[in-house]
N, C-alpha and C positions, 0 to 999 in steps of 0.2 A: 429695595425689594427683598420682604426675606422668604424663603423659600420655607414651605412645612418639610416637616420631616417624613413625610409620606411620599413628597417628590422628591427628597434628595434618595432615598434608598429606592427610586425609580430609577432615578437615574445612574447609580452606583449600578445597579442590576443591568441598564445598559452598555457600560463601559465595560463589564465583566464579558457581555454576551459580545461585543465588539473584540474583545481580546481572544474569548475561545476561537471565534472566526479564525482568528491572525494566526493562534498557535495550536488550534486544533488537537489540542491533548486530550478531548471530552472530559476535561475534569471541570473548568471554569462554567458551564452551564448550569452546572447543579447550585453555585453562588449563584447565579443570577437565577437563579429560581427561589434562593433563598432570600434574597435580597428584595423581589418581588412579593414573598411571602410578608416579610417585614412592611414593605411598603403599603400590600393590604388592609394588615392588622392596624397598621395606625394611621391609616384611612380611618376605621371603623372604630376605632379605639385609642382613648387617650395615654398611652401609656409613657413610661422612661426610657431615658437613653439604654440604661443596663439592659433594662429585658429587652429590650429590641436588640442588642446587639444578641443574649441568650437565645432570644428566637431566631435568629440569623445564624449563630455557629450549629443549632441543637438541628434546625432545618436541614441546612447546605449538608450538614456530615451525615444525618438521615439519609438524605436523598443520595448523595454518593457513593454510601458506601452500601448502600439498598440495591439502586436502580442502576449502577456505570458499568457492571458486568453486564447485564442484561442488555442494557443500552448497545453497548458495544459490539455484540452479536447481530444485531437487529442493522446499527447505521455502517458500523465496518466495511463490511462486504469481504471479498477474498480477492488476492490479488492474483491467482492464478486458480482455474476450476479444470473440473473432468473435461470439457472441449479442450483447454489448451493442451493438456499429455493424450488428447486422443490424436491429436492433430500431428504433436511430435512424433508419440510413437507411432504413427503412419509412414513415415519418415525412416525407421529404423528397418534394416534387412534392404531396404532401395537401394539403386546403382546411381552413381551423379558423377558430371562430369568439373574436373578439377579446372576455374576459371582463374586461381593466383594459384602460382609455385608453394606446394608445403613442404617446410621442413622441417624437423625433429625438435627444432627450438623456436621453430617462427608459424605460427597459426597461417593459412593459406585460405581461401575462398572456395566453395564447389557452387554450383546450381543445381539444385532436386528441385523437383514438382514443380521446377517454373517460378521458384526462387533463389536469391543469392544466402548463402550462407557460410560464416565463420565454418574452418575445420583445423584439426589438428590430428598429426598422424606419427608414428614413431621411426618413419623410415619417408627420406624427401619422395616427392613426388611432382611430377612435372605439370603441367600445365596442358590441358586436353586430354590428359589421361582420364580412366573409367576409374572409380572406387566406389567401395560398399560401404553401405552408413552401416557403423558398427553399434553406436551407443550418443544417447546427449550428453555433454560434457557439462557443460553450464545449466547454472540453476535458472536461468533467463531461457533455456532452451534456444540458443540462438548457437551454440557452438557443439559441433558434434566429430567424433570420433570416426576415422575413416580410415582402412587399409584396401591398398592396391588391389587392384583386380587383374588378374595376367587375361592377356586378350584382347584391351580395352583399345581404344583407338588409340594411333601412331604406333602400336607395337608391332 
């Protein structure tokens, strides 16, 4: 069986689209766009190995280096938006109570708002004591900065 050369750069266009899948870099799609391109044209047209492959590099680096910024904006997304820092810094100025021991070099646990949460503090603190969320510490928003409150429970 021999295959036209209209199907084999079908299916080269699918292995590429099979690999962006895997490695998700958005650069491989614009090959299989090119490649598609190619398999069109000699669909419709008899042409040579050379130019088909010229149609294939002049396409794919058109299309990449045109449409992959753009693209990139559009399928990306963000991985952190204005609801997550509105929701932390709601979080910041509150009282929570410390549920693991902190100490100066060892991050401890509080509960605010009816969650558990990473803390770190510059001075130990016990365990059921009251502290003030001072600042988020982490770029995950999961760890935040806390000093003692005099008053708080067991004092």
């Amino acid at each position: 069986m021999i295959l036209s050369s209209s199907l084999i750069w079908f299916l080269v266009g699918v292995a590429f689209l099979i690999a962006e899948l895997g490695l998700s870099g958005f650069i491989l799609l614009f090959f299989t766009v090119g490649c598609w391109i190619v398999s069109l044209v000699t669909w419709i047209f008899d042409i040579e190995l050379t130019s088909q492959i010229l149609i294939f590099t002049v396409s794919s680096l058109t299309l990449l280096f045109t449409l992959r910024k753009y693209s990139l904006k559009i399928f990306k997304g963000k991985t952190r938006d204005s609801i997550d820092d509105h929701y932390t810094d709601s979080k910041i100025g509150k009282t929570a109570t410390v549920t693991k021991k902190i100490s100066p070099n060892m991050p401890g646990e509080i509960k605010a708002m009816g969650s558990f949460w990473r803390a770190i503090a510059e001075e130990a603190i016990e365990e059921g004591q009251s502290v003030l969320i001072e600042s988020q510490e982490s770029e995950d928003g999961l760890t935040f900065r806390v000093k003692h409150v005099k008053g708080g429970q067991n004092e």
